[in-house]
Structures are given as structure tokens and as C-alpha cells.
C-alpha positions, 0 to 999 in steps of 0.5 A: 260747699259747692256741688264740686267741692270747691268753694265755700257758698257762705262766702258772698263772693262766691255766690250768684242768684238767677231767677228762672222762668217759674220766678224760682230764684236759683243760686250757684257757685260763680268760680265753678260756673266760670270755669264751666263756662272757659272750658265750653268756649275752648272745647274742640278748639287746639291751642294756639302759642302766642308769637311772643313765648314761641322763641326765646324771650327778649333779654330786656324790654326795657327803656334801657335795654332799647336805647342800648341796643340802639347804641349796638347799631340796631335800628328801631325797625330791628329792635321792635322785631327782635322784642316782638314791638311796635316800631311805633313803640320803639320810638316812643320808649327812645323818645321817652328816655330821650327826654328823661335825659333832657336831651335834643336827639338820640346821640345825646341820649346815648352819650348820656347814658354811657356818660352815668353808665347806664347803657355799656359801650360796644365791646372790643370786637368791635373795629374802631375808627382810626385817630386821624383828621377825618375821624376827628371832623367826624367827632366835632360833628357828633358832638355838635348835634349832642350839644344841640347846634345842628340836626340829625343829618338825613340820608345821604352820600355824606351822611353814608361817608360820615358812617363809614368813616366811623365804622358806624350804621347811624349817628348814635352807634357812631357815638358809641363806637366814639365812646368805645375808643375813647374819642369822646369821654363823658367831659364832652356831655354838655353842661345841662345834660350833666345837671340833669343827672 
């Protein structure tokens, strides 16, 4: 046993030689000799919490939970916040997921998700967009990009209209607010997005 009484100095692994100046080969108990060694380094010293166990911990860090926040309306920039990430991490977790479902940008990846039921969509407290003309060219538009015809649109006075029409922060919240009040059912997820499942 070691000078603590601790360990057991048969065990190879617990032992360690020096050789000391007079060419004396010295052994000693390496898990006393590393504990020794923290507490000289962390003597005097106040601990310091982490920024991530000082406040409640995030509900999910997963890929899932990401891109249903995403689906929430929260913007990348908010989501690193709140998961104490990266913005740049953010990004690539929805990107990754993005291509898991095959699809070409992140409205898709929402629809997808709440199409096999992955991701839940918005609940009812939620105001939904009324069922008139401007709300379905709105549709027809979403559903463009999920299927691929068009891009994300930039920022922008149509853009922003499109938005408020739909009661949405981005086109992804905007498909899931679709969702929620069943403008858009899983029958409008594309054929190659559905084989993919």
C-alpha cells in the first residue's frame, strides 16, 4: 500500500520510478502523487463556475431540439445564446440535419420534421394567419422554396410583408405556423424528402 493508504503498489499502474541525483532510483504512488500535484495548483486559488452550469440547464442540445427551436422562430443568434453555443455551431448542427433530410434549405428541414413528427409544431397560443388570398400566395411561395424552385428570399420590405402576413419571424417559423393551422399537411413535403425517410 502507498504512504496514504490508498492504493495498492503491486499494481504496475500505480507505480512510478525517478531517478534522483545520487543515481538513487526512487518509487512513488502515481494517483497520490497527482492528486498532490492538483491541489498545489488549485491552492489559494477561489473556484470559478463555468458560464454553462451557472443557470438552468438547456432542455435539449440536440440536433432535434435546435431545429425545433428554429421552428419556434428563434433565430440562430438566440438559440447559440440560450444553449450557451456558437452561432457558427448552431448553423452547422441545421445544416447537418438539413442534409440528413435531403433537403435544400431549412424550411424544408422544418416541414420534414414535423411531416415524420420529429419536431412538434407551434401550440395554439400561437395567432394564426387567416385563410384568405394573401395567405395562400404566401403558401404557394413557401412551398416553392421546399420544394427547391426558388431561394430563401433576403431581407427586405417583401420579405418583411410576407412575414407579417404569416405572423412568422422567418420563413421556417412561417412554415411551421403553416403547419399549425393546417395550411400545409405532410401531402405538401416532396417526393424525394418523403423517400428519404
Amino acid at each position: 500500500m502507498c504512504g496514504a493508504g490508498l492504493h495498492d503498489l503491486t499494481d504496475p499502474g500505480n507505480v512510478r520510478t525517478y531517478r534522483r541525483s545520487g543515481g538513487r532510483t526512487m518509487r512513488f504512488c502515481r494517483p497520490c502523487a497527482l492528486r498532490r500535484s492538483r491541489e498545489r495548483r488549485t491552492r489559494g486559488r477561489t473556484p470559478v463556475p463555468s458560464p454553462s452550469r451557472t443557470g438552468p440547464r438547456p432542455a435539449r442540445r440536440s440536433v432535434l431540439g435546435i431545429l425545433q427551436a428554429l421552428a419556434r422562430g428563434e433565430t440562430a443568434a438566440e438559440i447559440a445564446d440560450r444553449l450557451g453555443m456558437t452561432c457558427d455551431a448552431v448553423e452547422d448542427c441545421l445544416d447537418m440535419q438539413r442534409r440528413r433530410y435531403g433537403a435544400r434549405s431549412l424550411a424544408a428541414a422544418v416541414l420534414a420534421g414535423l411531416a415524420r413528427g420529429e419536431i412538434r409544431p407551434l401550440g395554439w397560443e400561437h395567432p394564426l394567419p387567416p385563410r384568405n388570398n394573401t395567405t395562400r400566395n404566401h403558401t404557394r411561395s413557401l412551398l416553392r422554396l421546399v420544394r427547391g424552385e426558388r431561394t430563401a428570399c433576403a431581407a427586405g420590405p417583401a420579405h418583411e410583408r410576407m412575414m407579417d402576413d404569416l405572423y412568422a419571424w422567418h420563413e421556417p417559423h412561417a412554415v411551421s405556423v403553416l403547419w399549425a393551422a393546417g395550411i400545409i399537411t405532410a401531402d405538401d413535403l416532396p417526393a424525394r424528402l418523403r423517400a428519404a425517410a
